[in-house]
N, C-alpha and C positions, 0 to 999 in steps of 0.2 A: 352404148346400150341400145336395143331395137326396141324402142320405146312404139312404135307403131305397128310392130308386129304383130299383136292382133287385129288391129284391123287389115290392113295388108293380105295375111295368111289365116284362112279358115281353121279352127280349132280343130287339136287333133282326138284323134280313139281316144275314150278314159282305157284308163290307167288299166291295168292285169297283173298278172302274174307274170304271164308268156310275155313279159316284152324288153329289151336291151335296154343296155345300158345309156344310149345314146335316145332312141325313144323317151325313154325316161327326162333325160336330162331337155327335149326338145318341147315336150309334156310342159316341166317347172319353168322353163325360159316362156314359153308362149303363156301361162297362168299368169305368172309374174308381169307381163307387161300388158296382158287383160286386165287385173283388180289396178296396174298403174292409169290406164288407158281412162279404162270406168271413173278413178277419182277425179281425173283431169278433166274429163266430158263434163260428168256430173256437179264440179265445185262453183260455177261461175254460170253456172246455165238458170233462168229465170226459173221458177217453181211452174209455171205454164209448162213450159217444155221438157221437164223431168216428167210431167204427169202423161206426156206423150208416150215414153219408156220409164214406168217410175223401177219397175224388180228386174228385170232384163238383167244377165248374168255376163253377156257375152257384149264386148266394146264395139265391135262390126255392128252388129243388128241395132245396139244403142246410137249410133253414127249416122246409121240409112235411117233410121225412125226420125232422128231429130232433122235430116237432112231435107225427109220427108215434109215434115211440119212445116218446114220453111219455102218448099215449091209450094205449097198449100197457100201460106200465109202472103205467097207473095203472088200467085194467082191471084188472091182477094183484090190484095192493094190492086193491082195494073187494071182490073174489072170498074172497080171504086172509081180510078183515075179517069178513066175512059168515058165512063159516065157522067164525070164534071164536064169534062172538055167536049162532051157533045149538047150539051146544055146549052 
């Protein structure tokens, strides 16, 4: 299973009328490992960090958000540290 496929590959067109069979089926595979993606991120993640990305729909943008958070957080720390050690 390409369980990281939606991060990976950018989600595709919604869905139509006008679109194949194969579309279709590339549609439900990338959905399907999006809401897998989403549980996985979102099960074990601190309530801090959901609130980063709490309704975000799409596993990519919830990945770079929280991925965010943490060059953020971890800016603080090494600033924090820097400040001891010149003391």
């Amino acid at each position: 299973m390409d369980i990281d496929m939606a991060i990976r590959v950018d989600a595709p067109a919604a869905l139509t009328e006008a679109i194949t069979y194969e579309q279709r089926q590339s549609y439900e595979k990338w959905e399907k490992a999006n809401k897998m993606d989403l549980m996985i991120i979102k099960k074990p993640i601190f309530e801090s960090l959901v609130r980063v990305a709490p309704e975000l729909d799409n596993a990519k943008i919830v990945f770079a958000c929280i991925g965010e958070s943490y060059m953020t957080s971890g800016l603080v720390t090494l600033i924090a540290l820097l400040l001891i050690v010149s003391l």
